[in-house]
C-alpha positions in Angstrom: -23.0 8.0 3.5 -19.4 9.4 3.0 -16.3 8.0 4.8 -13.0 8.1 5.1 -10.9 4.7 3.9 -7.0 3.4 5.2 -5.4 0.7 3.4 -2.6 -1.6 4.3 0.2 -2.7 2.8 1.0 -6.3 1.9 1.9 -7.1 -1.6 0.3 -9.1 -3.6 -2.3 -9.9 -0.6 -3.7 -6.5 -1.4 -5.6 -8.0 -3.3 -7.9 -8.9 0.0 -8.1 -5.1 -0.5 -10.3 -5.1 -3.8 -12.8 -7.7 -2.1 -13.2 -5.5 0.7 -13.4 -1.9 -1.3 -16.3 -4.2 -2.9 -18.5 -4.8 0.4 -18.2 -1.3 1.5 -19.2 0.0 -2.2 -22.2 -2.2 -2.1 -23.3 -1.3 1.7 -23.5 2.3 -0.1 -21.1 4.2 1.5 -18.8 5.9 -0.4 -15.2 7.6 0.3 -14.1 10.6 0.2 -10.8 10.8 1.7 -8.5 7.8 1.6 -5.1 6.6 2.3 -2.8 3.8 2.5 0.8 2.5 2.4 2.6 0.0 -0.1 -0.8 -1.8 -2.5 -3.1 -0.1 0.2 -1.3 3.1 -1.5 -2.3 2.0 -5.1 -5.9 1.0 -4.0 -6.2 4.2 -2.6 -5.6 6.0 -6.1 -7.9 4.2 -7.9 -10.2 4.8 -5.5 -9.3 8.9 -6.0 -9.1 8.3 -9.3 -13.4 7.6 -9.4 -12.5 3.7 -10.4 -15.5 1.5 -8.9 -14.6 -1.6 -7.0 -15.5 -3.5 -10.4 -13.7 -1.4 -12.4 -10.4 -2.5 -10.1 -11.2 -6.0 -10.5 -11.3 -5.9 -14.1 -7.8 -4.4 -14.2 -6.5 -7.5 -12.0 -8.0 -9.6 -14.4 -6.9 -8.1 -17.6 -3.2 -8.0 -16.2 -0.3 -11.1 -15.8 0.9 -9.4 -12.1 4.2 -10.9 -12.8 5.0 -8.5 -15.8 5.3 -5.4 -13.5 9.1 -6.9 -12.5 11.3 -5.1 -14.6 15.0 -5.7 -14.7 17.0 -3.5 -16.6 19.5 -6.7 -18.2 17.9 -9.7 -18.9 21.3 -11.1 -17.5 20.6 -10.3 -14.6 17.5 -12.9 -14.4 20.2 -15.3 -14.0 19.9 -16.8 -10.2 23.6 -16.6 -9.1 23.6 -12.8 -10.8 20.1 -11.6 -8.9 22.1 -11.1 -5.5 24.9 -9.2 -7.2 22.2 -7.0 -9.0 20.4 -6.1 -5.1 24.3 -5.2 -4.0 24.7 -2.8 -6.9 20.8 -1.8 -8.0 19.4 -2.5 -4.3 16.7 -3.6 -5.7 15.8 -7.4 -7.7 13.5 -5.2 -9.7 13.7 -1.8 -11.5 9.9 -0.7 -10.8 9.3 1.2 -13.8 7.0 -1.4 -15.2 4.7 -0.6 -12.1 5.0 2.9 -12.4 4.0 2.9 -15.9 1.2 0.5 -15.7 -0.5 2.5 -12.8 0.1 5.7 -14.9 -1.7 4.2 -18.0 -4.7 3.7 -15.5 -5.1 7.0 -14.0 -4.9 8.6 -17.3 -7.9 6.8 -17.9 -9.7 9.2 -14.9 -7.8 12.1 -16.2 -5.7 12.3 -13.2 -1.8 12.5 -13.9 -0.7 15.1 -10.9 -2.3 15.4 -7.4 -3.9 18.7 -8.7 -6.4 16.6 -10.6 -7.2 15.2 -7.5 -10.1 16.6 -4.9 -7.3 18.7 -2.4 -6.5 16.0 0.8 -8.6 13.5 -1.0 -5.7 10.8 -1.5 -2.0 10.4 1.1 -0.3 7.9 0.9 3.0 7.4 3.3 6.5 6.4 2.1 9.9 6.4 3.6 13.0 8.3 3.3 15.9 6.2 4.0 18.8 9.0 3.3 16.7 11.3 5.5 15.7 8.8 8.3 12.2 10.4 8.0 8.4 9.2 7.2 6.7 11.1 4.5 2.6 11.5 3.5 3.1 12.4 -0.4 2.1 14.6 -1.2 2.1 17.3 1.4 5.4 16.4 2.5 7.2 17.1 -0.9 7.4 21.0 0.2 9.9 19.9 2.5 12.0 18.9 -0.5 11.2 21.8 -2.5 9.1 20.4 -5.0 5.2 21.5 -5.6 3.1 19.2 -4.8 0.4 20.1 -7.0 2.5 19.3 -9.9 4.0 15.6 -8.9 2.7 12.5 -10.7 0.2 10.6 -8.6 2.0 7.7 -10.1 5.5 8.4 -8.8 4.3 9.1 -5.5 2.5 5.4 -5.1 5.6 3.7 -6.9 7.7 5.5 -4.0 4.8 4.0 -1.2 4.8 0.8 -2.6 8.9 0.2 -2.9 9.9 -2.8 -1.2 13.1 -3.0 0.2 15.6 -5.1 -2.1 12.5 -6.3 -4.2 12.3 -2.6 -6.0 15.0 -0.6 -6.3 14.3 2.6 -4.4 13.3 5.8 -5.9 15.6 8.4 -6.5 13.9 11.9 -4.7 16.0 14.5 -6.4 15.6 18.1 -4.4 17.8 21.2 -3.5 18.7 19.0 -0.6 20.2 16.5 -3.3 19.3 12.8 -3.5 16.8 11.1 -1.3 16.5 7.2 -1.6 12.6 6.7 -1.0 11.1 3.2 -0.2 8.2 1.3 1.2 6.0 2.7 3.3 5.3 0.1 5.2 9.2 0.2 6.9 7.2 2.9 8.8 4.1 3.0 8.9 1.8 0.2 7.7 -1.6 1.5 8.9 -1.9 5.2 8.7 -4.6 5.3 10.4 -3.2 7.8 12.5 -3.9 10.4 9.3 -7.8 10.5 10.1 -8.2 8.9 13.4 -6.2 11.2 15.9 -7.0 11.2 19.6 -8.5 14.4 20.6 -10.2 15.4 17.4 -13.4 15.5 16.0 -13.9 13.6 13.7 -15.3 14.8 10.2 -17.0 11.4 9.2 -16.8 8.3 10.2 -13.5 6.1 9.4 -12.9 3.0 7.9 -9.6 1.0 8.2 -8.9 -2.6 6.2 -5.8 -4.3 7.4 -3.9 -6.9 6.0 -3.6 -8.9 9.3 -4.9 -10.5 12.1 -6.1 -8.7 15.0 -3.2 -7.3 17.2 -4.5 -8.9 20.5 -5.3 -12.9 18.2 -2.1 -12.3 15.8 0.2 -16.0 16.5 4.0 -15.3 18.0 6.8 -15.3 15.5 8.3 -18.8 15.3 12.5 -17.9 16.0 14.1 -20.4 15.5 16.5 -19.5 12.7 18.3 -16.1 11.1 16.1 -16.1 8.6 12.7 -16.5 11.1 14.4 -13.8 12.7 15.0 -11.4 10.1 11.4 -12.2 9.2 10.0 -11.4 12.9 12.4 -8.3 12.8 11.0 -7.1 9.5 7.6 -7.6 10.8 7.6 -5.7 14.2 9.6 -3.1 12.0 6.3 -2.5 9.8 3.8 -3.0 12.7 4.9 -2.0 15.8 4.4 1.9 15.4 0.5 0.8 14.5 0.2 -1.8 16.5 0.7 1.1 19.4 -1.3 3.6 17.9 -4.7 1.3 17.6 -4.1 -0.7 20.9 -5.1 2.9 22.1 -7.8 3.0 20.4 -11.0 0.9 19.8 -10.8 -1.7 17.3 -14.4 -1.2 16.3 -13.5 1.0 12.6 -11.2 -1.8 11.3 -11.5 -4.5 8.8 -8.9 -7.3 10.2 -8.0 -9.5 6.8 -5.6 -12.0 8.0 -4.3 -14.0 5.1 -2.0 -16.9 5.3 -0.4 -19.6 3.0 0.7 -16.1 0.3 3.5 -14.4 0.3 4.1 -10.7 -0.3 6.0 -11.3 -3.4 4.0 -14.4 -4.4 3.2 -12.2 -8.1 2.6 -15.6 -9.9 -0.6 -16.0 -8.8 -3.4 -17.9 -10.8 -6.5 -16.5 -11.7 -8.2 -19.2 -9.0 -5.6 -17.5 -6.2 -6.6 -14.2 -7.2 -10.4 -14.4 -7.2 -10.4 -16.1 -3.7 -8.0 -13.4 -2.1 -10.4 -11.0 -3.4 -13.6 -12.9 -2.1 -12.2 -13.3 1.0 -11.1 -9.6 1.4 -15.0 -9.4 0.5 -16.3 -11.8 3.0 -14.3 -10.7 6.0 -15.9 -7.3 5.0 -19.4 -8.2 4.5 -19.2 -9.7 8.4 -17.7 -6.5 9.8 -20.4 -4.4 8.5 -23.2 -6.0 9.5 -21.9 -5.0 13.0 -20.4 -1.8 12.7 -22.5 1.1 12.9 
């Protein structure tokens, strides 16, 4: 059966992502149109791409995560220089590595521009910081001028998956001028407002895997601090747009992967850490589906 698939954000958790692609792929139901913000943004071009949920898991394995952080001076590395490097490069990391390394993959399906893409088969959102404005690349790049048939699938998941400070953002040059693009996830998290609006009929059935706890069982943010409360601020930031769009609806469609004890940025993980985020992603899967119908 074909379906429509939304992906999270979340870092390096995204991983959970893989386990759960996995489940569904096995259950035999296959997507057609996906989306997803942040590593629910890269996910989701594989997926368009044709790459099987093994196929994704090879590439984790065959890849050291921690090489995708690029800094343009290898002075920079230095501790007491990587806060002078955000103020100047705003961002700890170039992401050019990660651009490059997701290119090198697509190539592989054939698919370099969203024209060798299935037409609405893959969105994925990002955010426009110079604009103040959310953007689903790639149908919002006409806004800016630029054909979207023609933009590198690549670019457009580098500019989804840009988190603040960690990767410098991406320069959107247009007839407007310069945009600064960043993570999606400053946004919108969740889309899964892209396939699952009120009022509609719905095409095929719709699948959402979240990087989180339920919204009505997530824990209350600890405050206690400026850092807890940057944290809790950053948080409600990404989720609270979400959060009020699927409190309207019924939970029923969406995978719920809480993961705890890893961090977003936590790239140096070992091979152990890696397979059991993506076995878990897989097992929280395999339980949702033997109830959803």
């Amino acid at each position: 059966m074909d379906i429509d698939g939304v992906f999270s954000g979340g870092g390096i958790k995204g991983l959970a992502l893989i386990g759960a692609f996995e489940a569904i792929e096995e259950k035999g139901l296959r997507f057609k149109r996906v989306a997803g913000t942040s590593a629910g943004a890269i996910l989701a071009a594989f997926i368009a791409s044709g790459y099987k949920s093994k196929e994704v898991i090879e590439l984790m394995d065959e890849i050291n995560v921690d090489t995708l952080l690029d800094s343009t001076n290898i002075l920079w590395s230095l501790p007491i220089l990587k806060w002078i490097r955000v103020y100047w490069k705003l961002g700890l990391y170039k992401g050019d590595a990660l651009e490059k390394w997701i290119e090198q993959k697509l190539r592989l399906k054939g698919v370099y521009t969203f024209a060798d893409l299935p037409p609405q088969s893959l969105r994925v959102i990002a955010s426009d910081l110079s604009n103040g404005r959310l953007l689903v690349l790639p149908d919002d790049l006409e806004k800016y001028g630029i054909p979207k048939e023609t933009f590198p699938v690549a670019r457009a998941i580098r500019m989804s998956a840009c988190l603040p400070y960690f990767f410098e953002p991406v320069r959107l040059r247009s007839l407007e001028g310069t945009s600064f693009i960043a993570d999606g996830g400053i946004l919108s998290n969740f889309p899964m407002w892209l396939f699952d609006r009120e009022n509609t009929k719905l095409t095929r059935p719709v699948i959402g895997i979240k990087l989180s706890y339920k919204y009505t069982e997530r824990p209350k943010n600890n405050i206690k601090n400026a850092i807890n409360l940057y944290e809790a601020l950053f948080q409600t930031m990404k989720d609270a747009h979400d959060a009020r769009y699927i409190a309207r609806r019924h939970e029923k469609n969406i995978i719920f992967i809480p993961n705890e004890g890893v961090l977003s940025t936590e790239f140096e993980l070992t091979d152990e850490k890696k397979n059991t985020l993506i076995q878990f992603g897989k097992t929280q899967a395999e339980e949702f589906l033997k109830k959803w119908h």
